[in-house]
C-alpha positions in Angstrom: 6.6 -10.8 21.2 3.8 -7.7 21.4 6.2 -5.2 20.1 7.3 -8.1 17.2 3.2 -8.3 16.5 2.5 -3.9 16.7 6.5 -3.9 14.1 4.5 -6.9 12.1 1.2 -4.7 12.3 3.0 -1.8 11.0 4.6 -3.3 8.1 1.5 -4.7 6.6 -0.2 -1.8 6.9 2.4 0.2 5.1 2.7 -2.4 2.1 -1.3 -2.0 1.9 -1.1 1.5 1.3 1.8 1.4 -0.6 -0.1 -1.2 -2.8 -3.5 1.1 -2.6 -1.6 4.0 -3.8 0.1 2.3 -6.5 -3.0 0.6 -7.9 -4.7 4.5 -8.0 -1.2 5.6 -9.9 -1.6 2.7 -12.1 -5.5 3.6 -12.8 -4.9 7.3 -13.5 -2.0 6.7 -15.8 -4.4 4.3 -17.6 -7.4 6.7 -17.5 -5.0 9.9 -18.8 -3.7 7.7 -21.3 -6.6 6.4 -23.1 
């Protein structure tokens, strides 16, 4: 169950960069483009 909790641990903090780094993407590409 710990090592399920650290892989679940893991994963959510990937998908929150992942989601941080595609919300800057999205915000430059908006800021170049206007």
């Amino acid at each position: 169950f710990r090592n399920n909790m650290v892989g679940l641990n893991d994963y959510v903090h990937l998908v929150t960069n992942l989601a941080q780094g595609f919300s800057v993407m999205i915000i430059e590409t908006k800021v170049y483009s206007s």
